[in-house]
Rosetta silent file (secondary structure, phi, psi, omega in degrees, C-alpha in Angstrom):
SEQUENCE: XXXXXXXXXXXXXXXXXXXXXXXXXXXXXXXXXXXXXXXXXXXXXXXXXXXXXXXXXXXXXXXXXXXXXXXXXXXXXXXXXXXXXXXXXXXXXXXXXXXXXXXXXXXXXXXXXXXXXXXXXXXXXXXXXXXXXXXXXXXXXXXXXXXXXXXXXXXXXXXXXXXXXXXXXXXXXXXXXXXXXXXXXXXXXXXXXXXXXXXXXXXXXXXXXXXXXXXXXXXXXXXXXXXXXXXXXXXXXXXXXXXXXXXXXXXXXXXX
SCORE:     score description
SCORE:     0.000 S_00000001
   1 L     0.000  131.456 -179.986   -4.937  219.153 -229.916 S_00000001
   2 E  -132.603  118.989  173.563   -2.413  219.431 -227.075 S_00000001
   3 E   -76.657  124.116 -166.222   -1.469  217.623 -224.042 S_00000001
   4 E  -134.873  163.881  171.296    0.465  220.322 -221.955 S_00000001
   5 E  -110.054  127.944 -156.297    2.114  220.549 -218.697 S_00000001
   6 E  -126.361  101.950  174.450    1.723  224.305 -217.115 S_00000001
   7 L    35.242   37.758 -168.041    4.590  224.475 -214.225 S_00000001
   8 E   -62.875   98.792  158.363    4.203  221.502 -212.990 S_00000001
   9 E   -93.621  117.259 -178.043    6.015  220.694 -209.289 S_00000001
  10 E  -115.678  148.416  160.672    5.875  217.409 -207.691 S_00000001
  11 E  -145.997  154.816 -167.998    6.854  215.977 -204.874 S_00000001
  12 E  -111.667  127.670 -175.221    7.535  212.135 -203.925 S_00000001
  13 L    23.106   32.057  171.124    8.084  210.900 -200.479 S_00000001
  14 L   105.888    1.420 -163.006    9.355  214.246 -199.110 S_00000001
  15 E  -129.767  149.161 -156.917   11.815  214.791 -202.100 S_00000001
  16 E   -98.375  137.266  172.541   10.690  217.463 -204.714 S_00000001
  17 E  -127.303  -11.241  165.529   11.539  215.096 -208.241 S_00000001
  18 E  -129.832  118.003  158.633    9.722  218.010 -210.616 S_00000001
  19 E  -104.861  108.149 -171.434   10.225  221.808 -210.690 S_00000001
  20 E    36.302   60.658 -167.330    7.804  224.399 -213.138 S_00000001
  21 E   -87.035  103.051  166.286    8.637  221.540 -215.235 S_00000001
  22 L  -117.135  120.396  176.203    6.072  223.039 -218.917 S_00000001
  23 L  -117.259  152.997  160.927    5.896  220.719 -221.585 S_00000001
  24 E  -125.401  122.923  146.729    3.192  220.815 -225.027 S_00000001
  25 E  -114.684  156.034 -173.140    2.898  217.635 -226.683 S_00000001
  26 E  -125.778  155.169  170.340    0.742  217.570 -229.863 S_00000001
  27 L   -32.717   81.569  177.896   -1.428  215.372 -231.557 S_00000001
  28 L    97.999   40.248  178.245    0.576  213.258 -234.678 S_00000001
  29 L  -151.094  148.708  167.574    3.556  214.082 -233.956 S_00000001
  30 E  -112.008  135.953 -174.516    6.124  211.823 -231.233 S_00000001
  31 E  -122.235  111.856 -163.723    7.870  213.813 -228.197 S_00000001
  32 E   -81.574  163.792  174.888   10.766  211.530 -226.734 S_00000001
  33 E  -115.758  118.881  160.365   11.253  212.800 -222.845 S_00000001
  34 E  -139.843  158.408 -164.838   15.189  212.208 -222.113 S_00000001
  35 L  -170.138  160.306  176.623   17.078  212.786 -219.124 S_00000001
  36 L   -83.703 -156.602  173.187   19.964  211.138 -216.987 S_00000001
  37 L   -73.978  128.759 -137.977   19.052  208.946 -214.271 S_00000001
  38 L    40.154   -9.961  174.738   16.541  210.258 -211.475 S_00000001
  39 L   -29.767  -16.805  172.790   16.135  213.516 -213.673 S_00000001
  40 L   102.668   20.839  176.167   12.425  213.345 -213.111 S_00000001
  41 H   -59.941  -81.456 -171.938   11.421  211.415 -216.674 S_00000001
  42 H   -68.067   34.836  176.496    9.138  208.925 -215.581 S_00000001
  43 H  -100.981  -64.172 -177.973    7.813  211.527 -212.958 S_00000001
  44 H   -81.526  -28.774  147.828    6.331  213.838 -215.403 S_00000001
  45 H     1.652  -87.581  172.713    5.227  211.110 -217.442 S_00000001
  46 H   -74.161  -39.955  148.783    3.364  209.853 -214.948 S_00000001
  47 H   -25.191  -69.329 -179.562    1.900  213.817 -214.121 S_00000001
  48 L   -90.262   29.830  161.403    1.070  213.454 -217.625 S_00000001
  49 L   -86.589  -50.295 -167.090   -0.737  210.431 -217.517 S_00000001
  50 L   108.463    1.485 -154.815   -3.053  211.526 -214.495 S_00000001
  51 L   -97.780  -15.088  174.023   -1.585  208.935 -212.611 S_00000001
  52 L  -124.488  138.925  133.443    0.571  211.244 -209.666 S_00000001
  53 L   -49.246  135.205  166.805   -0.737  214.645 -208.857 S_00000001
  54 L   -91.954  142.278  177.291    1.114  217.590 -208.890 S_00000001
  55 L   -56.082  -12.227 -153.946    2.168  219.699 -205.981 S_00000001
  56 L  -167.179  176.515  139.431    1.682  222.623 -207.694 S_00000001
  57 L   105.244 -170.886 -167.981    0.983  223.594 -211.317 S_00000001
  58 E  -165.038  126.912 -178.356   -1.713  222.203 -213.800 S_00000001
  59 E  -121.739  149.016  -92.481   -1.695  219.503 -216.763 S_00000001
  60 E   176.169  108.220  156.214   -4.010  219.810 -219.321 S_00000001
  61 E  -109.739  159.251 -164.091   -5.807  218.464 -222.667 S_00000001
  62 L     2.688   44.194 -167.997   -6.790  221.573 -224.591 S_00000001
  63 L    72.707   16.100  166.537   -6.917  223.474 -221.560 S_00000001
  64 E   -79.109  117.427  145.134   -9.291  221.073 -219.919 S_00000001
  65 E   -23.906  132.746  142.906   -7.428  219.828 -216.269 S_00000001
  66 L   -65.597  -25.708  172.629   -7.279  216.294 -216.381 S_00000001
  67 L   -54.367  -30.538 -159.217   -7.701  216.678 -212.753 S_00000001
  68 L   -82.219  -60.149 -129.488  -11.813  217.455 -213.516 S_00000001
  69 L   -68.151  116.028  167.485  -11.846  214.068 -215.766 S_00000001
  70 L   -70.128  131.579 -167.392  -13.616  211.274 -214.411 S_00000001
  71 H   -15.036  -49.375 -139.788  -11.500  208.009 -214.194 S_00000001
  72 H   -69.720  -35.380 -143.736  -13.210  206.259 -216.999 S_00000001
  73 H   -83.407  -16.145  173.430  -13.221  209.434 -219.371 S_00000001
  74 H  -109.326   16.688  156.673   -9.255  210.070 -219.132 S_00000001
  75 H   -78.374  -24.968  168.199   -8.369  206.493 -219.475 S_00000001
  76 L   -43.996  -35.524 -145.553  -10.384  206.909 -222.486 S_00000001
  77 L  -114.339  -12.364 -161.124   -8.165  209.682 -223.394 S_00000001
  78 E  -149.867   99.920  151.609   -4.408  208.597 -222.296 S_00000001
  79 E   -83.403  124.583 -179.332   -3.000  205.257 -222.920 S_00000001
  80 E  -126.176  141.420 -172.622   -0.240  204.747 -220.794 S_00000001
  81 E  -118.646  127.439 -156.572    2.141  201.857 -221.097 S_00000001
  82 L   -72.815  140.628  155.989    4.551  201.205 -218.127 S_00000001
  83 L    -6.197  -75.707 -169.782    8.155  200.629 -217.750 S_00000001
  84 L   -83.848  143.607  166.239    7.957  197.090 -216.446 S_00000001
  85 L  -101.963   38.902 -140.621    6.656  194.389 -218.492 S_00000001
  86 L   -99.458  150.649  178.695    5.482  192.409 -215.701 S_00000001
  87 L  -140.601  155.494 -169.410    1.410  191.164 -216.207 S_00000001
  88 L  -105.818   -7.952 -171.279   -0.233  190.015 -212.822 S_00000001
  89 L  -137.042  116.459 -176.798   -2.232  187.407 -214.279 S_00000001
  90 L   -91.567   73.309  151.719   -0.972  184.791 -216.701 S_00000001
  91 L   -82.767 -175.236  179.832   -3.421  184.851 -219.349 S_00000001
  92 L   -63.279 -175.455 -168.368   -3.873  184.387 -222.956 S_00000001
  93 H  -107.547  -18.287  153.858   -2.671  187.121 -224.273 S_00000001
  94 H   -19.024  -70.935 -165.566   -6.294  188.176 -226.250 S_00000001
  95 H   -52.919  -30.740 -167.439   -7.599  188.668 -222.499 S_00000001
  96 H   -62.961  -44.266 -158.050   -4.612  191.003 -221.692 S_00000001
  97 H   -66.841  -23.986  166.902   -5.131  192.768 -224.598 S_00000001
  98 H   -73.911  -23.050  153.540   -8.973  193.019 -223.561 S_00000001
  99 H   -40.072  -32.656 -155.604   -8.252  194.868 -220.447 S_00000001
 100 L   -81.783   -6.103  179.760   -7.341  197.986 -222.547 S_00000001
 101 L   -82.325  -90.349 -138.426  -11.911  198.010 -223.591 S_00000001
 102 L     8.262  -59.583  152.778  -12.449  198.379 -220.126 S_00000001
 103 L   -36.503  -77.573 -152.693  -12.583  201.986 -219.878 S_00000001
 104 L   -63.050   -3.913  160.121  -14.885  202.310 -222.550 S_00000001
 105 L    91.341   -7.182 -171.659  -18.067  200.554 -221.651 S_00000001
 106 L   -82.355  169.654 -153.041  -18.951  199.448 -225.251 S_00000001
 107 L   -88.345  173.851 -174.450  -21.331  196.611 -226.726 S_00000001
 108 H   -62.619  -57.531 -167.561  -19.045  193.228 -227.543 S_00000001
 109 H   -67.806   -5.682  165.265  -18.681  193.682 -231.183 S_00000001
 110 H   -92.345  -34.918 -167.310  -16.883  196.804 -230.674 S_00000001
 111 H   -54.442  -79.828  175.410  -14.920  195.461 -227.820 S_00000001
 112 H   -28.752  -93.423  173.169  -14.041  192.299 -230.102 S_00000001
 113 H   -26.307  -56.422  170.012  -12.898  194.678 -233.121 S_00000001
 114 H   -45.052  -25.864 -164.639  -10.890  197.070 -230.738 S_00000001
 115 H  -103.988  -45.850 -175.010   -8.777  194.058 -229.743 S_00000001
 116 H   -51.294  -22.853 -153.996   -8.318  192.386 -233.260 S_00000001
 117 H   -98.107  -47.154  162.352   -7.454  195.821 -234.641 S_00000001
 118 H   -42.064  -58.390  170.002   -5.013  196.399 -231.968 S_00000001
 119 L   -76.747   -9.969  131.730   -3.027  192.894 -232.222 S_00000001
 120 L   -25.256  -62.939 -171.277   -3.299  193.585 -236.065 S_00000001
 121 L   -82.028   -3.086  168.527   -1.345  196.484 -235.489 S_00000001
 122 L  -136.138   12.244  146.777    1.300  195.189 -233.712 S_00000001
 123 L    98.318   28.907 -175.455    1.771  192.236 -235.367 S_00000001
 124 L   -92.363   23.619 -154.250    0.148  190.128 -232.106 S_00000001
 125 L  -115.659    5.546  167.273   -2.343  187.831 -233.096 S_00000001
 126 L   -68.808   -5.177 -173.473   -0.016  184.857 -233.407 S_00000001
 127 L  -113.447   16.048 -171.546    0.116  185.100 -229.747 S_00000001
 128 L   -55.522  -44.650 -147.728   -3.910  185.205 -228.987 S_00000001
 129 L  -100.404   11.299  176.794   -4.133  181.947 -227.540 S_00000001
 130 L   -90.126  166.550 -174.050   -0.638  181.905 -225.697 S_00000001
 131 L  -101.034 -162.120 -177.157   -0.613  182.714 -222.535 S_00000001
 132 L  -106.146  -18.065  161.601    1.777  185.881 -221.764 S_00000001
 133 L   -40.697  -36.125 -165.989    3.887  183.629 -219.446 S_00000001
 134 L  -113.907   25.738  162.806    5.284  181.610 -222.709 S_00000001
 135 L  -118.283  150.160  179.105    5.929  184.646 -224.598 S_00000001
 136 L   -57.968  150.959  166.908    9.430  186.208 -225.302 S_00000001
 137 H   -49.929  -25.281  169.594   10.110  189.744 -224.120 S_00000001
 138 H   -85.295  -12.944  173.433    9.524  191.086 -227.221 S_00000001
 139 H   -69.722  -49.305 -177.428    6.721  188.858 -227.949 S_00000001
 140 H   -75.716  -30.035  172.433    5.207  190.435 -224.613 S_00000001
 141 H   -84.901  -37.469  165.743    5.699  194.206 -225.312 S_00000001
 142 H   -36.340  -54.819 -169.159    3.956  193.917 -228.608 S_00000001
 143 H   -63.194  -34.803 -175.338    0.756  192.471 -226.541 S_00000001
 144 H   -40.683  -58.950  167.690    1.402  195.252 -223.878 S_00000001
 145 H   -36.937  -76.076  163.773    1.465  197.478 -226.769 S_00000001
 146 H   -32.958  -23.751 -172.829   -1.796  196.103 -228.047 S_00000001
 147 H   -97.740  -43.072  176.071   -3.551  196.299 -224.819 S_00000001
 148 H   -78.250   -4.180  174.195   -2.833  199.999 -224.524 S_00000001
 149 L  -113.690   18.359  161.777   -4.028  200.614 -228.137 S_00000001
 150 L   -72.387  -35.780 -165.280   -7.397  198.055 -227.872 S_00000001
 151 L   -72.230  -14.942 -167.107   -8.073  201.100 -225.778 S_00000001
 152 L    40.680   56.030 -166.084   -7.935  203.622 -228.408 S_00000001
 153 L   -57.895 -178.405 -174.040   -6.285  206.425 -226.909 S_00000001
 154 L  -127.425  -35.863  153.699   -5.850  210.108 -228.219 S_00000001
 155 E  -137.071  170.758 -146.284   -2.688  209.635 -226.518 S_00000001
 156 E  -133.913  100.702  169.860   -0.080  207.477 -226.132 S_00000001
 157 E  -116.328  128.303  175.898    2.636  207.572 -223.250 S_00000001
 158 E  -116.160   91.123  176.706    5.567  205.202 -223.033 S_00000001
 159 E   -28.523   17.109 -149.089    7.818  204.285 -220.296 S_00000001
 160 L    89.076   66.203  176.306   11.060  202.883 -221.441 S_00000001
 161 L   -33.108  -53.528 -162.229    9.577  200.984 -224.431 S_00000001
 162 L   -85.104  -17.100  174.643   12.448  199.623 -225.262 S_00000001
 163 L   -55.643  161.741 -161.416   14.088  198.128 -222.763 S_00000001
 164 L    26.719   18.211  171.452   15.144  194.875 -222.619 S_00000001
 165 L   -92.099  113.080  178.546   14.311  194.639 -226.277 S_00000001
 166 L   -53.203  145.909  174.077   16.976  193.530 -228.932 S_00000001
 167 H    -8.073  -52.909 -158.402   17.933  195.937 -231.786 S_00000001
 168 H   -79.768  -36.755  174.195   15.677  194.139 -234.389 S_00000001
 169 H   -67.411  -33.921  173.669   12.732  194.519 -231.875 S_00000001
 170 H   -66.135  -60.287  163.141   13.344  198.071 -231.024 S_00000001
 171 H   -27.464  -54.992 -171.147   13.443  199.293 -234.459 S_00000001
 172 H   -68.834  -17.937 -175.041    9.898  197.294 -235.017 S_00000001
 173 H   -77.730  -70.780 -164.013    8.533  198.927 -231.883 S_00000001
 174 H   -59.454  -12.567  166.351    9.265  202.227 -232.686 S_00000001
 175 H   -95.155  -22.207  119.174    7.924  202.222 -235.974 S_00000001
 176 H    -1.400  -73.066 -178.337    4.930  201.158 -234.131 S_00000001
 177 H   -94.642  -16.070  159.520    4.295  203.707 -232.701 S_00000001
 178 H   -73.649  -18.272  154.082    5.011  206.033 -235.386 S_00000001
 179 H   -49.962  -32.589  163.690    2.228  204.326 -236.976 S_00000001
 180 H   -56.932  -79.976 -178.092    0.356  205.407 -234.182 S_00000001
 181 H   -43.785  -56.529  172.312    1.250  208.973 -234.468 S_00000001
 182 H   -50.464  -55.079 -179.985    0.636  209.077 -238.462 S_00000001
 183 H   -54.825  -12.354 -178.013   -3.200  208.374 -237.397 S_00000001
 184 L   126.844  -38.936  179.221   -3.170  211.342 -235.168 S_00000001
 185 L   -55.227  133.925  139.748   -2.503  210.025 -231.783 S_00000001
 186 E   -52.361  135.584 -175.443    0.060  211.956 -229.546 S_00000001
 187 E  -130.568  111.104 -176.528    2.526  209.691 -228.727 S_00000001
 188 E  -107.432  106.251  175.696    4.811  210.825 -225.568 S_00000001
 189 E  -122.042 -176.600 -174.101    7.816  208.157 -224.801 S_00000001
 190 E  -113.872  116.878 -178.682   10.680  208.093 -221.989 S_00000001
 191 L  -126.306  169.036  157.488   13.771  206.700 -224.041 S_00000001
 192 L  -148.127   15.608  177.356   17.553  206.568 -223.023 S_00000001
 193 L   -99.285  142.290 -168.277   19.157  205.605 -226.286 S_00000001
 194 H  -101.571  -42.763  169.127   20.012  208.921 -227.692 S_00000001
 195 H   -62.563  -19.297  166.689   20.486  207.569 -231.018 S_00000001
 196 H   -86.051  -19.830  130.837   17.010  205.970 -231.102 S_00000001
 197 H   -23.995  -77.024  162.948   15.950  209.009 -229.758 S_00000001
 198 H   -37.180  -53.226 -158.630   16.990  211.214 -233.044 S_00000001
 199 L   -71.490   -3.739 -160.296   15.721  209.019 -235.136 S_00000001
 200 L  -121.670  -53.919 -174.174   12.031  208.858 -233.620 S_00000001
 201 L   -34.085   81.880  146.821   11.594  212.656 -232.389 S_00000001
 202 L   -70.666  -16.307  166.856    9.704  215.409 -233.695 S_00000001
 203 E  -138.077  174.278  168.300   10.157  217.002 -230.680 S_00000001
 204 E  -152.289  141.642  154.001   12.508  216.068 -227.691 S_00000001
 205 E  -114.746  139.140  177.613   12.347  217.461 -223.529 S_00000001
 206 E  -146.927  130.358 -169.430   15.267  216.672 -221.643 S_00000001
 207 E   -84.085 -166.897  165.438   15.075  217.067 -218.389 S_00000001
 208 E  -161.272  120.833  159.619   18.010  217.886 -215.411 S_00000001
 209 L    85.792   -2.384 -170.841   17.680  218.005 -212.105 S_00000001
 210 L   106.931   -0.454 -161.592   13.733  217.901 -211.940 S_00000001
 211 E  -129.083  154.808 -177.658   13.529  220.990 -214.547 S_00000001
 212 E   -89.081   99.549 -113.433   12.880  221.247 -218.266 S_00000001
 213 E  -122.386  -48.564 -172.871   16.450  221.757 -219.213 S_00000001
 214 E  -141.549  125.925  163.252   15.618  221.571 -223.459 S_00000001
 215 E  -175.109  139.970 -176.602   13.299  221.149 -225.457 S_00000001
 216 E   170.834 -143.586 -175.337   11.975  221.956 -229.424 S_00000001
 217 L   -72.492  158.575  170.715   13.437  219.724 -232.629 S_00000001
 218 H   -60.319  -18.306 -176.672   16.310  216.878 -232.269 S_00000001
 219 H  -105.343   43.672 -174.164   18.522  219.019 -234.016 S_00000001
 220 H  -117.680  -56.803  178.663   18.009  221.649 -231.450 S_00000001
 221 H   -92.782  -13.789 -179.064   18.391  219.853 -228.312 S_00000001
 222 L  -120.312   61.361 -179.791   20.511  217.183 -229.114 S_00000001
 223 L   -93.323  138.835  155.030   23.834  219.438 -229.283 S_00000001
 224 H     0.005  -90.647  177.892   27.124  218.783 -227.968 S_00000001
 225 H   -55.891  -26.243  157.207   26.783  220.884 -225.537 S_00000001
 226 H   -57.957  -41.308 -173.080   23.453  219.947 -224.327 S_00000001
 227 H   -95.811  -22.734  168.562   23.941  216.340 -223.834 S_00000001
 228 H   -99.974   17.823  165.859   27.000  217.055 -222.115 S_00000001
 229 H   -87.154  -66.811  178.190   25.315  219.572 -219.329 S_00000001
 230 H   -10.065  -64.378 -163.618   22.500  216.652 -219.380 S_00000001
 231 L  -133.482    6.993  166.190   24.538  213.584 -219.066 S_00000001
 232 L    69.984    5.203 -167.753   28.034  214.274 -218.481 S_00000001
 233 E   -94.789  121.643 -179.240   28.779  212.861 -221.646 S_00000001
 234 E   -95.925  148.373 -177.555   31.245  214.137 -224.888 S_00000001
 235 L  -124.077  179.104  164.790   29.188  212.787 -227.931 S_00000001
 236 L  -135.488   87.708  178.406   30.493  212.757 -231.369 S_00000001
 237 E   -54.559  137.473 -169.312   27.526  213.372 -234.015 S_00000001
 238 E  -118.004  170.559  165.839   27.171  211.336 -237.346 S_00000001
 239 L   -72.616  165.455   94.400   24.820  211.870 -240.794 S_00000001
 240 L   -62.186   12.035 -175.815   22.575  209.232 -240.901 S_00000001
 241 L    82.549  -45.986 -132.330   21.896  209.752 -244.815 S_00000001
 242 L  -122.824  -17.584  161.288   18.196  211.406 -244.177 S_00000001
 243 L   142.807  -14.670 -164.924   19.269  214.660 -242.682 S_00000001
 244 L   -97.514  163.006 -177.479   19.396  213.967 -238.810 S_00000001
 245 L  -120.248  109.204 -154.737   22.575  213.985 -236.906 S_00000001
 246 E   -98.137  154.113 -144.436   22.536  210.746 -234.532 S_00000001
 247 E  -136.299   99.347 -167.427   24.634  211.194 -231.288 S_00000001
 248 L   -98.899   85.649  148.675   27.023  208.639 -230.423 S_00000001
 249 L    15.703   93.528 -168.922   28.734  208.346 -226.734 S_00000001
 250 L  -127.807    7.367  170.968   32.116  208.579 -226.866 S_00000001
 251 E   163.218  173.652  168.769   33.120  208.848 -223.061 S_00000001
 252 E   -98.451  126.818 -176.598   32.399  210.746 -220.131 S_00000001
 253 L     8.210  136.973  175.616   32.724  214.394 -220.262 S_00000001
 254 L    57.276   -2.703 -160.050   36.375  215.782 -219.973 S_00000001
 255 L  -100.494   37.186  169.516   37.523  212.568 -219.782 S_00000001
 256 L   -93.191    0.000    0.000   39.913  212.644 -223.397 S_00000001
C-alpha cells in the first residue's frame, strides 16, 4: 500500500511553494519530510493530506486520486495531525479525542473502544476527565495524538510533532508513532531535528526550494554534502552504537 505524490505543483497566494515535487510513502514503515525553512514541507504534507489541492500533478492511495474520495471516506483514510497544538474548544480531553470517530459513522460501542484504545496507546487516559486547557504541552500532544488515532487511519501525517516538546517527551512521542507504523499504518512526519530525524526514518525527502531535492534511506540522504546544499549547514556525523550515523550541526556552511 502506497501513498504517492506524482509531480505535484502548488501554488499559494500567487507564489508557486511546490515544483514536480514525487514522493511514495509506504505502509509500516515512517518517512520523515525535512527541509530548511519555507522549503515547501508542510505544503506537500498538506497535498498529501487532501487538505490543499495541487496546481498541477496528482496524489494518490494505490493509484486511486484522493481527489475522487468523498470527505468522510479520506478522513477515514489519512489522519493528519497539525503543527499547532491549539484546540478551539476547552474540553475534557475524552471529547477531543472523540472528534477523531467522526468520520466514521459507527454504532457507540465502537466509537467508545476507538477512543479508549487510542488514549491507551498514548499513554492518555489519565487525562480523560481534564479538560485540555489544564494540560501540559506534552500532556496535550499525546491527546492530539490520540484524537488522530481514535480515528484509525491507514495513514498517519505529522506536522512538527515535536515541537515545543522536551527531550524526554520527544523520544516518547516518536516511539509512538513507531508503534503506529509496526501495526501497518504509514506514518509521514515534518521534523527539523536532524538527529531525531536519523533515528526515526526508514525513509527521508528533503526538500529545497519547493523541489524534492533527496530522498531514499537516512544513510543516503543525510550526507555531508546533502545537508549542506539543504541547509547551509557543515555537520559532523557520529555512531550511535546501532548502525546509523546521527548528524550533528556544527556551524554554518564555510563558516570554519
Amino acid at each position: 500500500m502506497a501513498l504517492t505524490l506524482d509531480r505535484v505543483t502548488l501554488d499559494l497566494g500567487g507564489r508557486r511553494v511546490l515544483t514536480d515535487a514525487s514522493a511514495a510513502f509506504a505502509a509500516g514503515r515512517i518517512t520523515v519530510i525535512l527541509g530548511a525553512n519555507g522549503a515547501g514541507k508542510t505544503s506537500l504534507l498538506r497535498a498529501a493530506a487532501g487538505l490543499i489541492a495541487p496546481s498541477a500533478g496528482k496524489v494518490a492511495i494505490d493509484g486511486r486520486a484522493i481527489a475522487t474520495m468523498r470527505r468522510d471516506e479520506r478522513a477515514r483514510s489519512i489522519g493528519y495531525l497539525p503543527q499547532s497544538g491549539d484546540v478551539a474548544w476547552n474540553m475534557p480531553a475524552r471529547d477531543v479525542v472523540a472528534l477523531g470517530r467522526l468520520p466514521h459513522h459507527a454504532s457507540a460501542a465502537d466509537d467508545i473502544a476507538a477512543v479508549l484504545a487510542a488514549m491507551a496507546a498514548t499513554d492518555s487516559e489519565q487525562f480523560a476527565e481534564r479538560r485540555v486547557g489544564e494540560l501540559s504541552g506534552g500532556e496535550r500532544a499525546r491527546v492530539l495524538l490520540a484524537r488522530v488515532l481514535a480515528g484509525e487511519p491507514q495513514w498517519l501525517l505529522a506536522d512538527e510533532p515535536l515541537a515545543s516538546l522536551d527531550p524526554a517527551h520527544q523520544f516518547d512521542l516518536l516511539e509512538r508513532l513507531r508503534g503506529q507504523a509496526a501495526r501497518g499504518v504509514g506514518v509521514v512526519v515534518v521534523l527539523h531535528d536532524l538527529v531525531q530525524a536519523a533515528r526515526v526514518a526508514d525513509e527521508i525527502v528533503m526538500l529545497r526550494n519547493g523541489r524534492v531535492f533527496a530522498s531514499g534511506p537516512p544513510e543516503e540522504v543525510l550526507t555531508q554534502q546533502h545537508l549542506r546544499d539543504a541547509f547551509g549547514v557543515d555537520v559532523l556525523l557520529f555512531p550511535d552504537g546501532e548502525g546509523r550515523m546521527l548528524p550533528v550541526p556544527a556551524g554554518r556552511a564555510g563558516s570554519a
